[in-house]
C-alpha positions as CSV (number, residue, x, y, z in Angstrom):
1,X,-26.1,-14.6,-2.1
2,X,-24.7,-18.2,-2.8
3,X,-22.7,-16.7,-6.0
4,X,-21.0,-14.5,-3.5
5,X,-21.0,-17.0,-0.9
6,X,-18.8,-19.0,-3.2
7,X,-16.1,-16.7,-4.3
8,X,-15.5,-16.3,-0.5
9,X,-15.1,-20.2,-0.7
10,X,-13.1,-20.3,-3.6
11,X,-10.7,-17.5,-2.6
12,X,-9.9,-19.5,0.6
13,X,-9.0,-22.5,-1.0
14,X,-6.9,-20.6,-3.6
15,X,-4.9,-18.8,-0.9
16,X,-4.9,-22.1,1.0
17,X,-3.2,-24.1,-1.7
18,X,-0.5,-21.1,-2.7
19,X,0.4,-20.2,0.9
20,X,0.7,-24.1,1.4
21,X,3.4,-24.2,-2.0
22,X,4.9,-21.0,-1.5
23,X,5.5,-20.3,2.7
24,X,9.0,-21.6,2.6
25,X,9.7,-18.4,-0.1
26,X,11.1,-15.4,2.3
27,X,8.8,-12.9,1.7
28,X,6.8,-13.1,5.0
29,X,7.0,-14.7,8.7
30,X,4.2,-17.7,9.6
31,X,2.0,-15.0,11.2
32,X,2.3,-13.1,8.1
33,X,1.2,-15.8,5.7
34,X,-2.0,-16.7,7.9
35,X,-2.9,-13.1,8.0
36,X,-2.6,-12.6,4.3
37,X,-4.5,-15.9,3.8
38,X,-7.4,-14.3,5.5
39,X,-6.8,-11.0,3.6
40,X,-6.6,-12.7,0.1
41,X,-9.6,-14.9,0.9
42,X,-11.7,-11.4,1.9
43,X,-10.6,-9.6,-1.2
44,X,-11.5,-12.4,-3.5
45,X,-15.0,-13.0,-1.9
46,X,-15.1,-8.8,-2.6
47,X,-13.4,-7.7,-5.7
48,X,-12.7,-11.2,-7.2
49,X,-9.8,-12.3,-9.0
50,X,-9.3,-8.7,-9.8
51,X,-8.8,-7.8,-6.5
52,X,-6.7,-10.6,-5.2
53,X,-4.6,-10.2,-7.9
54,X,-3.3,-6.3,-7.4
55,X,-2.5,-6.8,-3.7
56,X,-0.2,-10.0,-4.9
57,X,1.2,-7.5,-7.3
58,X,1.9,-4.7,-4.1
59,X,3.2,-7.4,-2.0
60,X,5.6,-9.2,-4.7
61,X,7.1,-5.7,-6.2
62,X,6.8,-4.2,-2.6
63,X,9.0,-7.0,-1.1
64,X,11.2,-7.3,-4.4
65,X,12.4,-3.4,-3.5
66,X,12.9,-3.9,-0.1
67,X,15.9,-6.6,-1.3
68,X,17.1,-3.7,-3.4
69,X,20.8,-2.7,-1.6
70,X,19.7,-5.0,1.7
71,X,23.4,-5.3,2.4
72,X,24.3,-1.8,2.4
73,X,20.7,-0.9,4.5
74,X,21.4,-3.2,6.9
75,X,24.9,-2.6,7.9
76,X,23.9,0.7,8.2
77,X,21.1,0.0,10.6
78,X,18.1,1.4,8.3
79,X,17.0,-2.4,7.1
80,X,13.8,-3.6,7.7
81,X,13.9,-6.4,9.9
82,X,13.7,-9.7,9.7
83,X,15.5,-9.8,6.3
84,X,12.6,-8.0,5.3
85,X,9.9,-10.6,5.9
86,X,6.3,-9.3,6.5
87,X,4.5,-10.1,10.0
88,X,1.3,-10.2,10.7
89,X,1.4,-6.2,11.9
90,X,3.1,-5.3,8.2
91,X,-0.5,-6.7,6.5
92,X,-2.8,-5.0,8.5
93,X,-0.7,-1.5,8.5
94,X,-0.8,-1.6,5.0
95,X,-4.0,-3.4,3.8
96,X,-6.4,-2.7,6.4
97,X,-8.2,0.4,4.8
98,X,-8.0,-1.6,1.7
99,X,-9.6,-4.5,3.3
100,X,-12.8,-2.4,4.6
101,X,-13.4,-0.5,1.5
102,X,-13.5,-3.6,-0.6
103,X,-15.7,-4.8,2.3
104,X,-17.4,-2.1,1.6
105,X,-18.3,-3.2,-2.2
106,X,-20.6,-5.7,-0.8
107,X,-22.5,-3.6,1.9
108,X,-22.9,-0.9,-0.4
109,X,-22.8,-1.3,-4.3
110,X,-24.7,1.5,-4.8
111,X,-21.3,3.3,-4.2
112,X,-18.7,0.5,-5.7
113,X,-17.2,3.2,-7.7
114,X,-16.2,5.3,-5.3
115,X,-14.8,2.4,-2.9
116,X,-12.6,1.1,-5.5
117,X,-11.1,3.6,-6.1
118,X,-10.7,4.4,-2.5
119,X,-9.3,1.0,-2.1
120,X,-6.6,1.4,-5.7
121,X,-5.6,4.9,-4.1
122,X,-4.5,3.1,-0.5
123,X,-2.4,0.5,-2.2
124,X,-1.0,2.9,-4.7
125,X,0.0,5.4,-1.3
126,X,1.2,2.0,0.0
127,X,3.6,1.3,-2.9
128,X,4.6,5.0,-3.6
129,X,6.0,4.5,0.4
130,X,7.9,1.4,0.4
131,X,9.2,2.5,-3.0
132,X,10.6,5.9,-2.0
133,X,11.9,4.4,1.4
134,X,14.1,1.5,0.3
135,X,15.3,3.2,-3.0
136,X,15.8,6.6,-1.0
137,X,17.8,4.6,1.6
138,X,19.8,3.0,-1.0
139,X,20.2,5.5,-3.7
140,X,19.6,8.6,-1.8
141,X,22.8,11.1,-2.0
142,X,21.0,13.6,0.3
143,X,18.1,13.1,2.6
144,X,16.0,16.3,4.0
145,X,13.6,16.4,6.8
146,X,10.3,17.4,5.2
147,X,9.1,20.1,7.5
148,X,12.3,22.0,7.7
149,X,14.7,20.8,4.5
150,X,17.4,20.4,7.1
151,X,19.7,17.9,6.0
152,X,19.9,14.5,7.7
153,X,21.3,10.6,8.2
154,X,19.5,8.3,5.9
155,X,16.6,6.3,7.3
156,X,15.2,9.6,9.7
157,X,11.4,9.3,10.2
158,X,10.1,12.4,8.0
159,X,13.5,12.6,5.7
160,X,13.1,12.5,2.1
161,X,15.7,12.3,-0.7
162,X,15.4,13.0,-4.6
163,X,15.8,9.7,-5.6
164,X,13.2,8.8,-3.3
165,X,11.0,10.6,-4.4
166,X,11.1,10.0,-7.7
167,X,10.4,6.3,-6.5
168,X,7.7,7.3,-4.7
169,X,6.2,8.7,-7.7
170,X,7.0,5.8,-10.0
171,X,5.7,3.9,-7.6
172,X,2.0,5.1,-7.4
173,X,2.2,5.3,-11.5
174,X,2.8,1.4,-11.6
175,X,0.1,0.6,-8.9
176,X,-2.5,2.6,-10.2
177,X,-1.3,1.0,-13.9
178,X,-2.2,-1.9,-12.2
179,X,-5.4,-1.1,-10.5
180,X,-6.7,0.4,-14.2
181,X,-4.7,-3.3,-16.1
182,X,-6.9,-5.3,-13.4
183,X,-10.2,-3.0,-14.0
184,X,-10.5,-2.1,-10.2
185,X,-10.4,1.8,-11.4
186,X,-12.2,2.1,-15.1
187,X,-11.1,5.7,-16.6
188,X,-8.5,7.7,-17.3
189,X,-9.8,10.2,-14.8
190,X,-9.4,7.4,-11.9
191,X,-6.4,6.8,-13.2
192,X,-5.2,10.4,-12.2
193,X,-7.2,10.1,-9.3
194,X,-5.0,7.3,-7.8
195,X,-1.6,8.5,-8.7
196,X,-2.1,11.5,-7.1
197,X,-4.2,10.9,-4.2
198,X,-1.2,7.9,-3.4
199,X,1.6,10.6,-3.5
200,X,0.0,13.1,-1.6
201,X,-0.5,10.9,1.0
202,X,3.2,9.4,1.2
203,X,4.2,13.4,1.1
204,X,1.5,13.5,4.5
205,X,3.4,10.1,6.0
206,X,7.0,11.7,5.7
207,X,5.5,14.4,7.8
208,X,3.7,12.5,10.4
209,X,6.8,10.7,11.1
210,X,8.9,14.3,11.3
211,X,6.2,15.8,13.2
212,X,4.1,13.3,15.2
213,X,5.5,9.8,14.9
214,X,9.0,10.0,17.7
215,X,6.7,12.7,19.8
216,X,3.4,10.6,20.3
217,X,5.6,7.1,20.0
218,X,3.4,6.0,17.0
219,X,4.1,2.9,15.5
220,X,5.4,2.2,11.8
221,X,1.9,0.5,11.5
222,X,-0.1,3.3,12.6
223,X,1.3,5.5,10.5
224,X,1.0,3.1,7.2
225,X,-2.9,2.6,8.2
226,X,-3.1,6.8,8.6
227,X,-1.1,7.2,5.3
228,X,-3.3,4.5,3.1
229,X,-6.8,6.6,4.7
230,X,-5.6,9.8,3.6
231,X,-5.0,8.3,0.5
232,X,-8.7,6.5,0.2
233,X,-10.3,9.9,1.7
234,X,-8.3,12.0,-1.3
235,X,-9.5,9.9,-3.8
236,X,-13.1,9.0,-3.1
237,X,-13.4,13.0,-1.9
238,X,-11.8,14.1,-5.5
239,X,-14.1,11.5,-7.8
240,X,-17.1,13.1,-5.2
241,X,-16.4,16.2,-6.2
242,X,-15.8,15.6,-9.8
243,X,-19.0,13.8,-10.0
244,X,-21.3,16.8,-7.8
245,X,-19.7,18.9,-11.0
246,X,-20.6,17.3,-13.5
247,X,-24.1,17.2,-12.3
């Protein structure tokens, strides 16, 4: 208990002292830097340095692609705002399920397979989206609505482009790269797991926001936190499976 009780400790302190050298760097708003403070500090008490370390890697790469044609995006009205800064809603909507399956770790080792790669599979779902939505706003020639193939204006909730999609899948490949790099996933298998289970559930966001998301008035949030669970539940639902066969 007090080896566990101290990575908490030293987790905090290490986000403390990089949040205090780094908030001046654009990447995300006051709120957003206390909230990932407490998120980094979690993670390390949970999955260590490990752990930590592939949700700087979604945040760095994810807010590196959201500069990618910012110019063009914004004067188009599709931008995120705030020059792209994350707040304090953009960490939980996207880290949430990760946070309570690493959480997880700790209540239940017995299981620590499965919640890792429940937690790798959110993150890759995470990265799969932000990469097919600022490349597919940027790069995209045509954008589709998902549910009907109808042609529409870049930047639609639920419209999906070629080159986005092909981000999208380059996308979960690196994050679950990283995830088996870091040894938060272990096997080829997981590997597969990840990647897949992260696309899927980016193909399941694009059709939450054409079906659901203007009708019910859900929030960009929302949706992220629905996306990264269906991600978690394909993956930890697939290595179930694989493992009841095995047996």
């Amino acid at each position: 208990m007090n080896f566990i009780y101290s990575d908490f400790v030293i987790g905090f302190f290490v986000n403390f002292i990089l949040i205090y050298l780094f908030c001046r760097v654009p990447l995300m708003t006051k709120g957003g830097w206390i909230c990932a403070g407490v998120l980094g500090s979690i993670l390390w008490g949970c999955l260590s340095w490990q752990g930590w370390m592939s949700v700087v890697f979604y945040l760095l790469f994810g807010s590196l692609v959201t500069k990618i044609g910012y110019k063009f995006k914004k004067e188009q009205g599709i931008a995120e705002k705030r020059g792209g800064r994350r707040g304090p809603e953009n960490v939980w909507g996207s880290a949430a399920t990760g946070l309570v399956l690493a959480m997880m770790t700790k209540f239940n080792p017995a299981n620590e397979v499965f919640f890792k790669v429940g937690f790798a599979a959110s993150f890759s779902a995470k990265l799969a989206d932000t990469f097919g939505s600022e490349i597919g706003k940027r790069f995209g020639k045509d954008t589709y609505l998902i549910t009907s193939l109808k042609k529409v204006e870049r930047g639609t909730e639920g419209g999906i482009s070629l080159e986005g999609t092909l981000a999208s899948i380059f996308g979960s490949i690196f994050m679950a790269f990283i995830m088996l790099r870091l040894s938060i996933i272990s096997t080829k298998y997981h590997f597969i797991v990840v990647l897949v289970s992260g696309f899927f559930a980016t193909l399941s966001e694009s059709i939450i926001g054409a079906k659901f998301q203007n009708k019910y008035k859900l929030s960009n949030e929302l949706v992220n936190a629905i996306q990264t669970s269906i991600a978690s539940v394909l993956a930890i639902f697939s290595l179930i499976s694989y493992s009841y066969f095995l047996n």
